[in-house]
C-alpha positions as a Markdown table, in Angstrom:
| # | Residue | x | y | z |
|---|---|---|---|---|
| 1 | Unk | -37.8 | -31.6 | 5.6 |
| 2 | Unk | -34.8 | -33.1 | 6.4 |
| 3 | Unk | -32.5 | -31.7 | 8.5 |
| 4 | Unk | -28.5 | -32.9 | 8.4 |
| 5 | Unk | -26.3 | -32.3 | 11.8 |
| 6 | Unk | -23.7 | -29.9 | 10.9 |
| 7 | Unk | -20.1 | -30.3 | 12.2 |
| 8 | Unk | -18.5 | -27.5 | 13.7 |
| 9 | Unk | -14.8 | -26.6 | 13.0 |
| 10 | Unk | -12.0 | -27.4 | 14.9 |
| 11 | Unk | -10.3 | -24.4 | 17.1 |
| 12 | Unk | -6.5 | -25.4 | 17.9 |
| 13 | Unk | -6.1 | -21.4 | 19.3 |
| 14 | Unk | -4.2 | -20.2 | 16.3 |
| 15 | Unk | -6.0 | -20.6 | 13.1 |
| 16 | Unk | -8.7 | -18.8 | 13.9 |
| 17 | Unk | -9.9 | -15.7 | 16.7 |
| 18 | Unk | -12.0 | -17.1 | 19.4 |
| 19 | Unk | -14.2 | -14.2 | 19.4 |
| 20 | Unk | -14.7 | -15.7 | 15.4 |
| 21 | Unk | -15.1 | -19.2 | 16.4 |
| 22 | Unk | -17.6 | -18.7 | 19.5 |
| 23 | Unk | -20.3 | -17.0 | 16.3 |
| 24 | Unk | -19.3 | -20.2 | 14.1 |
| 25 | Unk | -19.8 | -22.7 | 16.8 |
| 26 | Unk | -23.3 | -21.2 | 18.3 |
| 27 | Unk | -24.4 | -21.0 | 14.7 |
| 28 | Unk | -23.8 | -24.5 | 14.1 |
| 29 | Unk | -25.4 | -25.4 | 17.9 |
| 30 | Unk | -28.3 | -23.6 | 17.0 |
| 31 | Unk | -29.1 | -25.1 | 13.6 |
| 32 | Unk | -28.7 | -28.7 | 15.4 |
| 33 | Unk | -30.6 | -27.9 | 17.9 |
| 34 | Unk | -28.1 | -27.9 | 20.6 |
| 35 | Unk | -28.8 | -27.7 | 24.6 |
| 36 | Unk | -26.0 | -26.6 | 26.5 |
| 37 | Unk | -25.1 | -29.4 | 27.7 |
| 38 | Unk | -24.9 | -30.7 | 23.9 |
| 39 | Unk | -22.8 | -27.2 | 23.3 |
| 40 | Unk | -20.2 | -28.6 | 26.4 |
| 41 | Unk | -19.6 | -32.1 | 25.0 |
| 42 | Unk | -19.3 | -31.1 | 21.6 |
| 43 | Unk | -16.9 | -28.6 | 22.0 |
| 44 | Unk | -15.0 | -31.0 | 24.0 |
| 45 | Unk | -15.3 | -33.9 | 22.0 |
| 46 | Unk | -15.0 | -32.4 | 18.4 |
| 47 | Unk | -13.9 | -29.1 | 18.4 |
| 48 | Unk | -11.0 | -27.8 | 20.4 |
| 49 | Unk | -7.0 | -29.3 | 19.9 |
| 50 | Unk | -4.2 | -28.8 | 20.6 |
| 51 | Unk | -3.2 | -25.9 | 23.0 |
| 52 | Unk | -7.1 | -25.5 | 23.0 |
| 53 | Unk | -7.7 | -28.9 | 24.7 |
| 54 | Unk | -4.7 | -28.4 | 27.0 |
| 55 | Unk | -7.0 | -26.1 | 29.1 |
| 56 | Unk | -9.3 | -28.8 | 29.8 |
| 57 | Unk | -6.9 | -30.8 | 32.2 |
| 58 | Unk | -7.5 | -28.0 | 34.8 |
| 59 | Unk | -11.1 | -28.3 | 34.8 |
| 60 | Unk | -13.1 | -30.3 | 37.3 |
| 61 | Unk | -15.9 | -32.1 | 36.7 |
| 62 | Unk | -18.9 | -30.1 | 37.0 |
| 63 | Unk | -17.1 | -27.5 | 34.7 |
| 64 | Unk | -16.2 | -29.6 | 32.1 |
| 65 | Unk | -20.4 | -29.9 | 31.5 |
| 66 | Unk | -21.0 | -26.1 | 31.5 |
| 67 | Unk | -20.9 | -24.3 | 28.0 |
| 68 | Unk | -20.6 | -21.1 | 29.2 |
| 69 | Unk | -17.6 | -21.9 | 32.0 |
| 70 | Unk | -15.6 | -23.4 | 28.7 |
| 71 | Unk | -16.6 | -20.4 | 26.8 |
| 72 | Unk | -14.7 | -18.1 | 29.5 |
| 73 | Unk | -11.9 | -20.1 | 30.1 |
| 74 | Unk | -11.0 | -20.3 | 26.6 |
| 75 | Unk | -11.9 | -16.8 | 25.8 |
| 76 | Unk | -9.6 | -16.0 | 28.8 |
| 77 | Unk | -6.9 | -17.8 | 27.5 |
| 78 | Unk | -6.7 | -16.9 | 23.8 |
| 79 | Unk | -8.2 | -13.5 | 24.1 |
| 80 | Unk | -7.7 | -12.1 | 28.2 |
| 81 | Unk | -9.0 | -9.1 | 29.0 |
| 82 | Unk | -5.6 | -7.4 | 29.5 |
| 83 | Unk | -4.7 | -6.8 | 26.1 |
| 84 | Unk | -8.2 | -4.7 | 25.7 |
| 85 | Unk | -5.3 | -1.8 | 26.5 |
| 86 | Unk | -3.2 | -2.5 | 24.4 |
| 87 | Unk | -6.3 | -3.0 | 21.2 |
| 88 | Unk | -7.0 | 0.5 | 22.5 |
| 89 | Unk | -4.1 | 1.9 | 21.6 |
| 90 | Unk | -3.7 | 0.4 | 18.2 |
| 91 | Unk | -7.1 | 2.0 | 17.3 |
| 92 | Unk | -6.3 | 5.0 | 17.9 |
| 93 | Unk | -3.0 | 5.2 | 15.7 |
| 94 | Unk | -4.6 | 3.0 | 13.4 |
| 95 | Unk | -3.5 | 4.4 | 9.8 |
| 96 | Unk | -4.2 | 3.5 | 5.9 |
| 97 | Unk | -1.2 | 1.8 | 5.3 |
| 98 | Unk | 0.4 | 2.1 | 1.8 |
| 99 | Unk | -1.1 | 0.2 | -1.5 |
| 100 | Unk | -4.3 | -0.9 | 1.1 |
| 101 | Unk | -7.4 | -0.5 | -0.1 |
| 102 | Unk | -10.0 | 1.6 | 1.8 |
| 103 | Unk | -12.4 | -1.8 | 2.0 |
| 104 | Unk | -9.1 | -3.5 | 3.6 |
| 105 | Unk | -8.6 | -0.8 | 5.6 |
| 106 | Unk | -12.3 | -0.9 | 7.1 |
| 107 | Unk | -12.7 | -4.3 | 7.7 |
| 108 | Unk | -9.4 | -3.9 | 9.6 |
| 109 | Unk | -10.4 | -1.4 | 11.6 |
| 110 | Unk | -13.8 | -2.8 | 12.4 |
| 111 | Unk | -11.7 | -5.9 | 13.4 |
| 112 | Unk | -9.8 | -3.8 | 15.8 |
| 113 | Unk | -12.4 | -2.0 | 17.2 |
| 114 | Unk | -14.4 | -5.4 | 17.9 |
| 115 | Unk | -11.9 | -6.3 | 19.9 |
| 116 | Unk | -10.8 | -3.2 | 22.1 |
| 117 | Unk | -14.5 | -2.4 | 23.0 |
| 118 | Unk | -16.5 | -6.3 | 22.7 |
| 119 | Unk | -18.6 | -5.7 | 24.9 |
| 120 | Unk | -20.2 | -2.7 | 23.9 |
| 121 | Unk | -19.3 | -2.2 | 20.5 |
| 122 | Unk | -22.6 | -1.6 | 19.0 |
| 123 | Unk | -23.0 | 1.3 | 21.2 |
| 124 | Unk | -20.1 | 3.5 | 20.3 |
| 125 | Unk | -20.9 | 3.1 | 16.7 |
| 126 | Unk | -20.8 | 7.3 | 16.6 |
| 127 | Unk | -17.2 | 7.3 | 17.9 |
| 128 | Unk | -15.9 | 4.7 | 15.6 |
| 129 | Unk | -17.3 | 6.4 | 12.6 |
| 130 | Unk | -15.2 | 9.6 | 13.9 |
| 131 | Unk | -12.4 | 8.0 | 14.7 |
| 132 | Unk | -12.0 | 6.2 | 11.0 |
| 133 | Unk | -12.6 | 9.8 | 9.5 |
| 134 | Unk | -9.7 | 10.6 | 11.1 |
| 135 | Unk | -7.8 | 8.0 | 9.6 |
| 136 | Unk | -8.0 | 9.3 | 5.9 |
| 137 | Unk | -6.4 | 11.7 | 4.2 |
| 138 | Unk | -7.7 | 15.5 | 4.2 |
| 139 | Unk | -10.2 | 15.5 | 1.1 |
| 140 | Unk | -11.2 | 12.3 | 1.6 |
| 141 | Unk | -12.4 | 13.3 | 5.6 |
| 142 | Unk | -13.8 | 16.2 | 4.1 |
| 143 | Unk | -16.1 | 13.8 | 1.4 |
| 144 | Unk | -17.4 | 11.6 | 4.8 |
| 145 | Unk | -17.7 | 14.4 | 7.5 |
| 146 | Unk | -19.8 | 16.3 | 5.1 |
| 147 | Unk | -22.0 | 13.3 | 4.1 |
| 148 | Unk | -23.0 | 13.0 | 7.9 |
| 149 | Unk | -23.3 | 9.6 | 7.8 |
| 150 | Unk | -25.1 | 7.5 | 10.7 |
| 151 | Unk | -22.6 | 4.8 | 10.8 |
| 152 | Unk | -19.2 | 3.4 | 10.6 |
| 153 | Unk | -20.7 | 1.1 | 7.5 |
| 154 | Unk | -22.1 | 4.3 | 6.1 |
| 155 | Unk | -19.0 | 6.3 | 6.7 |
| 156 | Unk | -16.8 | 3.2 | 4.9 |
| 157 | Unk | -19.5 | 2.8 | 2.2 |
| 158 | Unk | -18.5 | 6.8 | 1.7 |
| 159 | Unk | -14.4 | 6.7 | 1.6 |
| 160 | Unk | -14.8 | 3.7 | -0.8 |
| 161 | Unk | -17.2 | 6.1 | -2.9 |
| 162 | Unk | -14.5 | 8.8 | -2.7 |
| 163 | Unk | -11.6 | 6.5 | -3.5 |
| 164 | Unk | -13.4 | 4.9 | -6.6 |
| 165 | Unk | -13.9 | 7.7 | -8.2 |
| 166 | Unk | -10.8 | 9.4 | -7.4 |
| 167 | Unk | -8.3 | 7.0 | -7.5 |
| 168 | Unk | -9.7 | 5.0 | -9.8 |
| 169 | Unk | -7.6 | 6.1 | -13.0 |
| 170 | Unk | -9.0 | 6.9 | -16.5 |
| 171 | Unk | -6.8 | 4.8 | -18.7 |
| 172 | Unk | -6.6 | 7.3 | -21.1 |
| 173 | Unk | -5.0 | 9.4 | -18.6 |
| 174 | Unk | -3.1 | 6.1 | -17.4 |
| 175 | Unk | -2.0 | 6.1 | -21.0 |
| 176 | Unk | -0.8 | 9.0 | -21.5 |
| 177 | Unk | 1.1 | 8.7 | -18.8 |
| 178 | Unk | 2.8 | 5.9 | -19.3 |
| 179 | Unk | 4.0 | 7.4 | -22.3 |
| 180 | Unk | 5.3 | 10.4 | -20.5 |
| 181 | Unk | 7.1 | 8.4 | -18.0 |
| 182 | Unk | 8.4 | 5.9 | -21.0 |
| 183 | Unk | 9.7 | 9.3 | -22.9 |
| 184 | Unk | 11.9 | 10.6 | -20.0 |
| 185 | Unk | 13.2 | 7.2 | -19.6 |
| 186 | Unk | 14.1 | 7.7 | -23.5 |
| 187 | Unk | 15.4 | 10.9 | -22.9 |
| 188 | Unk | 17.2 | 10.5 | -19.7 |
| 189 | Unk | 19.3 | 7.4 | -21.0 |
| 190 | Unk | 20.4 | 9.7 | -24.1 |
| 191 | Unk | 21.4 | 12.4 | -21.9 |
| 192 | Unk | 23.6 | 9.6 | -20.0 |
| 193 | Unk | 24.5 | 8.1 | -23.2 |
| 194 | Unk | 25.9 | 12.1 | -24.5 |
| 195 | Unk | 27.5 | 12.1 | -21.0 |
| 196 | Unk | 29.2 | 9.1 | -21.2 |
| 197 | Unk | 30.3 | 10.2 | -25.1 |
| 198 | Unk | 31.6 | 13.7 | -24.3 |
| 199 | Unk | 33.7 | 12.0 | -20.9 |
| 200 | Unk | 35.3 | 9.4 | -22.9 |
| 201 | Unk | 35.8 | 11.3 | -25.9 |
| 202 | Unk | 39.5 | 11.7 | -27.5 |
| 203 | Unk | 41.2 | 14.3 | -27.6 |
| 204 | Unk | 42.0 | 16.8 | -30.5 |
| 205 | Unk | 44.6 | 19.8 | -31.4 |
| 206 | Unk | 42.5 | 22.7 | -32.7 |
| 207 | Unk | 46.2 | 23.7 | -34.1 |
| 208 | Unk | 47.5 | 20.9 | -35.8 |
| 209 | Unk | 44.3 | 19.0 | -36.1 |
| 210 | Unk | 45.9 | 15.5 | -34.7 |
| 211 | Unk | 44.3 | 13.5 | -31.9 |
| 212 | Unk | 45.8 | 13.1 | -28.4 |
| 213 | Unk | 46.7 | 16.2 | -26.9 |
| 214 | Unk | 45.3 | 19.9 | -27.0 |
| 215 | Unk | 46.3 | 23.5 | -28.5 |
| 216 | Unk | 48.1 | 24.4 | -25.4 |
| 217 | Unk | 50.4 | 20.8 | -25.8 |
| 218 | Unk | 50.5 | 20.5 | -29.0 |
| 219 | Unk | 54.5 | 19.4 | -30.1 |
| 220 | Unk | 54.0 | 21.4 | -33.5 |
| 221 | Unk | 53.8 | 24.7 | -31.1 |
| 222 | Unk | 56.7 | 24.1 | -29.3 |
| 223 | Unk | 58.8 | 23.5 | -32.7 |
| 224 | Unk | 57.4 | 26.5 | -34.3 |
| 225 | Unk | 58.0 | 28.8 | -31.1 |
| 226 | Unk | 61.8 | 28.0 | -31.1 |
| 227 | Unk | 62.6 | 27.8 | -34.5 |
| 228 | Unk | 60.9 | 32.2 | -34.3 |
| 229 | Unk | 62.7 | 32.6 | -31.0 |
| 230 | Unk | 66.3 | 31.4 | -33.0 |
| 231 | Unk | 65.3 | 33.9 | -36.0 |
| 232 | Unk | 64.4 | 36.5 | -33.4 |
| 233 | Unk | 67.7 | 36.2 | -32.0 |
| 234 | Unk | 69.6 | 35.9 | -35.4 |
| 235 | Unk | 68.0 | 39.5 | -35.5 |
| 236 | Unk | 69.0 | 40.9 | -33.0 |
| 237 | Unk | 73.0 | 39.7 | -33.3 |
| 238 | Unk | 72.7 | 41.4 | -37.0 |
| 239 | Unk | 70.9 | 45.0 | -35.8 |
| 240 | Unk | 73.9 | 45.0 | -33.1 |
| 241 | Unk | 77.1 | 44.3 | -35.6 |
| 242 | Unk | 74.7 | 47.3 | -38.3 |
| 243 | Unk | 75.0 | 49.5 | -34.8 |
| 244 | Unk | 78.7 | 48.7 | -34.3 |
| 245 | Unk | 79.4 | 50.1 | -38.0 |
| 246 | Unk | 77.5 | 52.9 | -38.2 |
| 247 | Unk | 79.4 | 54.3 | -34.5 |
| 248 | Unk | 82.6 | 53.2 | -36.4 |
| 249 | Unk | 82.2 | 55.3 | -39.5 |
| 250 | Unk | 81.0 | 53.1 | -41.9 |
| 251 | Unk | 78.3 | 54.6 | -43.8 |
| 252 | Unk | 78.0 | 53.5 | -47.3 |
| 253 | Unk | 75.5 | 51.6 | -48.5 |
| 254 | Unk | 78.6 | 48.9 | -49.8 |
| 255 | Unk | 79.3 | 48.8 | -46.4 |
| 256 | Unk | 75.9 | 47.6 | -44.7 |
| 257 | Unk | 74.6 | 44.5 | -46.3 |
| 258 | Unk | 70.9 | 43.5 | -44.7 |
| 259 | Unk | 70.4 | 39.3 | -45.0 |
């Protein structure tokens, strides 16, 4: 059988984690075969670039031929050990964010994890498992604590369970609704619609039935008050001169005419 060389990629310290590219690259060493002096030269000659090659200036010699010395320095300079802290921290406020999957959400979480605790993250496997329960919502914890499962791949496998089933949506019940929603759209935009009407609609005299004022303004009122306010007074002048008479003597009926 004939085996082909494969290339490994290129690392320029930005596409890619180093943590990621050290598994590529020994993956591709081992399937051609690779010494370590092999692994040295290679990564030299065909791999690193840019800020990634800048490194190698400060090398000597001797280090420059040792796989594992440019496996530190560069894992020193693209991943130190001082911001193990602060991948610490971020794990443990790590929360689902909004519209993410529970599969995105564990693979970032694994991601974290790997880095905060590389060098013995296989053997706090039972903290990471309680530490993503923690991260989901109430009944969802519930589901996974009460599964018991072994693993944080068991205790994922679990909340994806939960959410498909849960969140999934019948479309039926999507349906319906999306009708729902669509008929208090419907209705809210007639109730604006009414609102708008009502606000904007003229004005009209309940009394003389013409638009632009009301009862209470209405210039038919007015004329209709003063023409019985002049009759009211006409009245009154008449039942005063009938008084004046009647002290004066004058008591026949030929005397008193009533208008």
């Amino acid at each position: 059988m004939i085996r082909f060389e494969e290339k490994p990629c290129l690392f320029d310290g930005i596409s890619i984690d180093i943590t990621d590219y050290f598994v590529h690259f020994q993956t591709v060493s081992l399937w051609n075969q690779w010494n370590e002096f092999e692994m040295a030269c290679q990564l030299i000659m065909n791999s690193v670039r840019g800020d990634a090659q800048t490194i190698l200036r400060f090398l000597k010699r001797p280090q420059l031929y040792d796989y594992y010395c440019l496996k530190n320095v560069l894992i020193q300079r693209f991943n130190p050990k001082e911001r193990v802290a602060y991948f610490k921290f971020q794990l443990r406020v790590c929360s689902l964010k909004e519209n993410e999957t529970i599969s995105e959400f564990g693979q970032r979480f694994k991601i974290l994890a790997h880095k905060a605790y590389l060098d013995n993250f296989s053997d706090l496997d039972e903290y990471f498992t309680d530490l993503f329960t923690s991260c989901l919502n109430i009944e969802m914890a519930k589901f996974v604590t009460f599964k018991h499962p072994h693993s944080l791949d068991e205790a994922l496998l679990l909340a994806i369970e939960y959410e498909a089933v849960h969140f999934s949506g019948d479309p039926e019940t999507t349906d319906e609704s999306e009708s729902l929603d669509c008929c208090k759209t419907v209705h809210n935009s007639f109730e604006i619609l009414i609102n708008i009407l009502i606000k904007h609609k003229p004005k009209r005299c309940f009394k003389c039935h013409q638009s632009g004022h009301v009862r209470s303004k209405c210039p038919n009122m007015s004329i209709k008050v003063h023409a019985r306010d002049e009759r009211s007074a006409d009245s009154q002048v008449k039942l005063s001169e009938i008084g004046g008479m009647l002290r004066n003597g004058h008591c026949s009926s030929d005397c008193v005419t009533f208008v």
